[in-house]
C-alpha positions, 0 to 999 in steps of 0.5 A: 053544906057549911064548912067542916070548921069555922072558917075565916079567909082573911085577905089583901086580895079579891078582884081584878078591878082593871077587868071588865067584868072584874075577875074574881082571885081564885081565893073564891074557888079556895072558900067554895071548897071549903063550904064543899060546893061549886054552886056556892050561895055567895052574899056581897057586903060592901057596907065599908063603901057605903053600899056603891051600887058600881060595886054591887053591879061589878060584883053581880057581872063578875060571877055572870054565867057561872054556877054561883048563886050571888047575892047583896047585902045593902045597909043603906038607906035600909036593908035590902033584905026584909029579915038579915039574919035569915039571909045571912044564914043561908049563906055558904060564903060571905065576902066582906068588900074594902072600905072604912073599917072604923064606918062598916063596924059602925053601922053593922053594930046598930044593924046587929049584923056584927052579933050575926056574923057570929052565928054564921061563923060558929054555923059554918059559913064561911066569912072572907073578905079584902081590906077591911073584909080581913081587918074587920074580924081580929081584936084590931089592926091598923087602918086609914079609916080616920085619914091617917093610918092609926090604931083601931082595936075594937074590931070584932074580935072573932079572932083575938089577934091584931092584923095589918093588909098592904102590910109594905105600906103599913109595917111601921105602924104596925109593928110600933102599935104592937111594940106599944102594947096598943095592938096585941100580936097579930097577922100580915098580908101584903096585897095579894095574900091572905089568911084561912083560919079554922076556928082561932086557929091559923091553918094556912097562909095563901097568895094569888101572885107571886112574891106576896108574903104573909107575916105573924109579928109579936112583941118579945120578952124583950119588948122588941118585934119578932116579924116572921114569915109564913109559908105561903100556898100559891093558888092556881087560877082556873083554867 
């Protein structure tokens, strides 16, 4: 079933990967939910990563056993896949991994995983992701991608904000890109929070932890930041 909207979770958290096997955020259960199945079709993208097989097998060990039915997606050296978007399509969650925000981007657009994307989010399927997985669907954001933390800001633009993840590493660039005008007014999440949107719309901020907050930040009339923080949805792990 795809999801009743289209839906992004945008977020600073994914997995336990001290674990072994790594133990998925109950953030999964909250985008199975939203598909409306506890047998979700998941498929893994780590292409920000360039595709580390320790990943994809971390990945497939994590949901070993249970009612998911897991998948990936590999860009390099080619496709995994023989048809993409067909693949893609059948998807009821997409979990973008961390990585290089400025390389993954790269690489979709010549794969034209970037204009599929967007039919699977205007479909229903829901796309989510950690780190770059969040960054990579607003106008932009910031991000180390070129080693220092700098400006990026021709993300995918599914959602026309600016976002920030490890948002109390990253505050300060943040807040001066959207002061600059580099940045338009956006959204931040400090490790273990996220962001769902329905269509462009934010509905909820969620969290994994305790004390992890998400922010929206704008610039005023007066040029001067406004950081203002949202109510936060504690989820509950599994019992």
């Amino acid at each position: 079933m795809p999801a009743k909207q289209p839906t992004i979770l945008a977020t600073s958290m994914g997995f336990n990967r001290a674990r072994d096997p790594w133990q998925p955020s109950p953030v999964f259960q909250y985008a199975f939910d939203l598909a409306g199945t506890n047998r979700a079709r998941l498929c893994f993208i780590s292409t920000g990563t360039g595709d580390r097989p320790d990943s994809i097998a971390n990945f497939t060990s994590a949901f070993e056993g249970t009612d998911v039915q897991s998948s990936h997606l590999t860009l390099f050296d080619k496709p995994n896949v023989a048809d993409i978007a067909e693949h893609l399509h059948q998807q009821d969650v997409i979990w973008i991994d961390r990585g290089s925000l400025a390389n993954l981007l790269a690489v979709w657009r010549v794969h034209k995983v970037d204009t599929i994307l967007r039919e699977c989010w205007e479909r229903g399927v829901v796309l989510a992701g950690e780190s770059a997985g969040s960054l990579c669907w607003f106008s932009g954001g910031t991000t180390d991608s070129f080693g220092e933390v700098s400006v990026l800001n021709d993300g995918l633009a599914l959602l026309p904000y600016s976002n920030a993840v490890h948002y109390s590493d990253r505050r300060e660039q943040f807040q001066a890109a959207i002061k600059r005008d580099e940045l338009p007014d956006g959204y931040a999440t400090d490790a273990g929070a996220g962001l769902h949107f329905e269509g462009t719309q934010l509905v909820a901020a969620i969290s994994d932890r305790a004390n992890a907050g998400a922010y929206h930040v704008k610039r005023t009339t007066r040029d001067e930041i406004e950081e203002t923080p949202l109510p936060v949805e504690r989820l509950k792990r599994s019992a």
